[in-house]
MIKE-180947 format. One record per residue (C-alpha): chain; x, y negated, z. Coordinates in nm, 2 decimals, decimal comma, always signed. Layout:
N
+---+--------+--------+--------+
: c :     c1 :     c2 :     c3 :
+---+--------+--------+--------+
: A :      X :      Y :      Z :
...
+---+--------+--------+--------+
//
This chain:
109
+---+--------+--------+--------+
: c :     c1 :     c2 :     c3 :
+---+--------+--------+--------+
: A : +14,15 :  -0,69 :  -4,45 :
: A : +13,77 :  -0,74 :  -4,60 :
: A : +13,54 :  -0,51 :  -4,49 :
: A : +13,20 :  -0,56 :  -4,61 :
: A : +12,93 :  -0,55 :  -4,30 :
: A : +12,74 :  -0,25 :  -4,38 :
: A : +13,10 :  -0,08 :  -4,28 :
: A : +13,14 :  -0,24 :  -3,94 :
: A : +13,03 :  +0,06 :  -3,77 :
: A : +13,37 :  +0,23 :  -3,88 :
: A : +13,55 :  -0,02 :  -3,74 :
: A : +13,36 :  +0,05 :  -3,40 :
: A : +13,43 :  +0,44 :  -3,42 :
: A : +13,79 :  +0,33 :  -3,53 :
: A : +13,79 :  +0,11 :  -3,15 :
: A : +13,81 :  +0,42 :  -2,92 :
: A : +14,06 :  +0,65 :  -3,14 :
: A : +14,26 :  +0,36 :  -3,13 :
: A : +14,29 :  +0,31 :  -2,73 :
: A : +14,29 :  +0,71 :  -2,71 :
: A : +14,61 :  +0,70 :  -3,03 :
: A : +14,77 :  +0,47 :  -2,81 :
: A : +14,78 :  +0,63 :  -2,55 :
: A : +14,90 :  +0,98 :  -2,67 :
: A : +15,13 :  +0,85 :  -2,94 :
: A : +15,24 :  +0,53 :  -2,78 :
: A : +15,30 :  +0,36 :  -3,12 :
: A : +15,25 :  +0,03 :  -3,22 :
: A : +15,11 :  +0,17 :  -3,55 :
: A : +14,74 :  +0,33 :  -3,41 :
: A : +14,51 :  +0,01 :  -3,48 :
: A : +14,63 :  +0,07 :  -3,85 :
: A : +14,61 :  +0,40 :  -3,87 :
: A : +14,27 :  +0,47 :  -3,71 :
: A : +14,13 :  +0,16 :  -3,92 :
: A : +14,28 :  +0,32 :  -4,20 :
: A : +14,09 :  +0,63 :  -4,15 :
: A : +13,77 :  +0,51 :  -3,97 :
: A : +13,73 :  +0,29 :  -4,29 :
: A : +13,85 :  +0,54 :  -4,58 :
: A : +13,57 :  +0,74 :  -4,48 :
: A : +13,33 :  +0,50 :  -4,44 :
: A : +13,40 :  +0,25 :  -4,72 :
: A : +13,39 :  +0,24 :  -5,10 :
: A : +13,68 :  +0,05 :  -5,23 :
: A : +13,62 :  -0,19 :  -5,48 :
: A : +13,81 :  -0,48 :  -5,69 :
: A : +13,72 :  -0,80 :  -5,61 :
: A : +13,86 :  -1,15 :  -5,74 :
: A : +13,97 :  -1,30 :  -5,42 :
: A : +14,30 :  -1,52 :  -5,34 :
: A : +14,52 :  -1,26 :  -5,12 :
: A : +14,75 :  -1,45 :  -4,88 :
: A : +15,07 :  -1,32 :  -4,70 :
: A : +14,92 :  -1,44 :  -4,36 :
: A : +15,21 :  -1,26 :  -4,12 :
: A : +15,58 :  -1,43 :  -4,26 :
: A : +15,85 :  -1,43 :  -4,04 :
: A : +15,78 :  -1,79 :  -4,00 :
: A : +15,40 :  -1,70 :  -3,84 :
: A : +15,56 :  -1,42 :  -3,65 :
: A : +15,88 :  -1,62 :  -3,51 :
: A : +15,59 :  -1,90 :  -3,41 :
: A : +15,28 :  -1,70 :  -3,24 :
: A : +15,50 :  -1,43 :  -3,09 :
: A : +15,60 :  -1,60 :  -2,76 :
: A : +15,26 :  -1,76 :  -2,76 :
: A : +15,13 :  -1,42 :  -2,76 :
: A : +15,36 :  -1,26 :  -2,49 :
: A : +15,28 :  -1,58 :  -2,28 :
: A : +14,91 :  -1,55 :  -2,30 :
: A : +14,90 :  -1,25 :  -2,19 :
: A : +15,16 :  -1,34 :  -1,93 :
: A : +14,90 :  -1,55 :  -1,81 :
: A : +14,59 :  -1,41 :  -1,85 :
: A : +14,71 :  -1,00 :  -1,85 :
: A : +14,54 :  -0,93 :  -1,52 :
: A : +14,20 :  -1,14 :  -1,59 :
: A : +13,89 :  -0,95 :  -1,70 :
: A : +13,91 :  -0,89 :  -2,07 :
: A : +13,57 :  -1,08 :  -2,11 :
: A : +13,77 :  -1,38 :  -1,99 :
: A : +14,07 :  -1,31 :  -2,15 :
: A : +13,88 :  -1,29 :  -2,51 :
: A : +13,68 :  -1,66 :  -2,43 :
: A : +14,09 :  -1,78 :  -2,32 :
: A : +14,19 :  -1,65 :  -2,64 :
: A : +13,92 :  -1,80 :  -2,85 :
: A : +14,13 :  -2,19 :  -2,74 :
: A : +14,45 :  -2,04 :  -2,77 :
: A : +14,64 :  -2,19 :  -3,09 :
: A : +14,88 :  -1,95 :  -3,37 :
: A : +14,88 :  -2,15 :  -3,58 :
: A : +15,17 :  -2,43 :  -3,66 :
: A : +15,11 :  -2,77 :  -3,75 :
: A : +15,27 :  -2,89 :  -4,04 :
: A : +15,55 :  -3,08 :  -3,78 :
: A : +15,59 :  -2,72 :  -3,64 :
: A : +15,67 :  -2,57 :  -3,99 :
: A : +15,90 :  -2,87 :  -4,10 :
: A : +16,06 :  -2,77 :  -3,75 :
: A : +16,09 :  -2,45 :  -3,80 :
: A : +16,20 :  -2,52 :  -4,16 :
: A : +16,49 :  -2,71 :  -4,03 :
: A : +16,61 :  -2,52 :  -3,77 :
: A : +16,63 :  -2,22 :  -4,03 :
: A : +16,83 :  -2,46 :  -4,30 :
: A : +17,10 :  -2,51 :  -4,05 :
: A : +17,16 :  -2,18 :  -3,89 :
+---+--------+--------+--------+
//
């Protein structure tokens, strides 16, 4: 998502209704909703001439999932200060070995 920075202070109102959603829905769904909404409000929409990318395949997701679950595995109980500096050296992407690999394993299943 692009969001212009004149609107980033919907996506700091959208930050508390989206631990508070979370919390009374339990859905995996709130951080898009309250964006959504925080941002629909906030936001003119506007065309713009940009390349669009399809940055979550199942490929990306198959790849960064266990990394994810094992970072916070690791780092869950540390202070989220440190966990966001941990995160900032923690690689989701794939090299292009990883995706030939990945590739690969997929062609012979």
């Amino acid at each position: 998502m692009g969001i212009h920075h004149d609107n980033m202070p919907a996506l700091h109102d959208a930050y508390s209704q989206m631990l508070a959603e979370h919390e009374i829905a339990k859905i995996d769904a709130a951080e898009q909703f309250c964006i959504g909404i925080a941002v629909s409000k906030a936001a003119s929409i506007s065309p713009h001439h940009m390349r669009i990318g399809d940055y979550n395949t199942r490929g990306k997701k198959a790849f960064a999932g266990p990394r994810v679950l094992q970072f916070f595995k690791d780092n869950g109980s540390a202070p989220i200060t440190d966990q966001i500096k941990r995160a900032g050296r923690y690689r989701l992407w794939r090299t292009p070995l990883e995706i030939w690999r990945q590739k690969m394993v997929n062609h012979l299943r």
